[in-house]
Legacy VTK file of the C-alpha trace (Angstrom):
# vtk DataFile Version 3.0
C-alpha trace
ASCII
DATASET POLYDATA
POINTS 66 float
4.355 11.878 5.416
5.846 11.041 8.707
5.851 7.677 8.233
7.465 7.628 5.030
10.224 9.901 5.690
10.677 7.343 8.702
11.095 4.695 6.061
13.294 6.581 3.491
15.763 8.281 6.596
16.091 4.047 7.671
17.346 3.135 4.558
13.414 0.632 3.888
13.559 -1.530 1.415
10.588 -3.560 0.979
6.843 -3.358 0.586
4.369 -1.601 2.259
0.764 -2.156 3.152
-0.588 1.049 2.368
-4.676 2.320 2.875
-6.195 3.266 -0.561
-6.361 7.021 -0.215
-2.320 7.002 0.853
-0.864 4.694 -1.334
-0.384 6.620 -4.439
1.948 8.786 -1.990
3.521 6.035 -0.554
4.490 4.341 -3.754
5.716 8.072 -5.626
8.047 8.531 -2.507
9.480 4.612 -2.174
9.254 3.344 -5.510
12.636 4.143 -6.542
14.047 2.335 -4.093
11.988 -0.222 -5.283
9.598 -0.793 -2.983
6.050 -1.837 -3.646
2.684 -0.760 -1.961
-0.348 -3.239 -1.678
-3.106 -0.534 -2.650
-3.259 3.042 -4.587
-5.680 4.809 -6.478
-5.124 3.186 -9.480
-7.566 0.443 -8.570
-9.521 0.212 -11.347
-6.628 -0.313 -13.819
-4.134 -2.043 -11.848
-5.841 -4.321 -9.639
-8.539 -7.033 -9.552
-11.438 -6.729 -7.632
-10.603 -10.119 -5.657
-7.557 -7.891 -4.494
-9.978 -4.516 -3.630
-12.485 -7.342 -1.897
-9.189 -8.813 0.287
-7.734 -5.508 1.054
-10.589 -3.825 2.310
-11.455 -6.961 3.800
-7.999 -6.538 5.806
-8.786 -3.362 6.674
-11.902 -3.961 8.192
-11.076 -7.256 10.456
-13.542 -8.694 8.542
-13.975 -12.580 8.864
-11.886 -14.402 6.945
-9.391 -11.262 6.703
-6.284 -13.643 7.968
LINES 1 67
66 0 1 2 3 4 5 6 7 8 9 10 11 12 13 14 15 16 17 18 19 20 21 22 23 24 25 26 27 28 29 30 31 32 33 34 35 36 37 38 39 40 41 42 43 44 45 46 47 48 49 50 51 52 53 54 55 56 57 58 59 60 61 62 63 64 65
C-alpha cells in the first residue's frame, strides 16, 4: 500500500512489475492513470503461460531470467 501511494503522491506514470498476489491491487489503484502491471490474479484469463513461466522465472533468479 505504501508503495503505491508512493507512486500515486509522485505523480507515476508508467508500468509496474508487480508479484502475483499484489498486482490486482496495484493495477485497481494505478490503472486510471493508465498504468499497467506485469502480473495479477487474473492469470488464467489474461495471460499465457509462456508469460506465468517468464515471470516467475524473474522472480526466482532463475537461469535464463535476464
Amino acid at each position: 500500500v505504501g508503495a503505491v501511494n508512493y507512486l500515486l503522491a509522485t505523480g507515476f506514470h508508467g508500468n509496474v512489475m508487480t508479484p502475483f498476489a499484489e498486482g490486482a491491487y496495484v493495477m485497481w489503484r494505478i490503472r486510471p492513470r493508465g498504468g499497467r502491471v506485469s502480473y495479477d490474479s487474473r492469470f488464467e484469463a489474461a495471460y499465457p503461460p509462456s508469460v506465468t513461466r517468464r515471470h516467475d522465472a524473474f522472480y526466482a533468479a532463475a537461469p535464463g531470467w535476464e
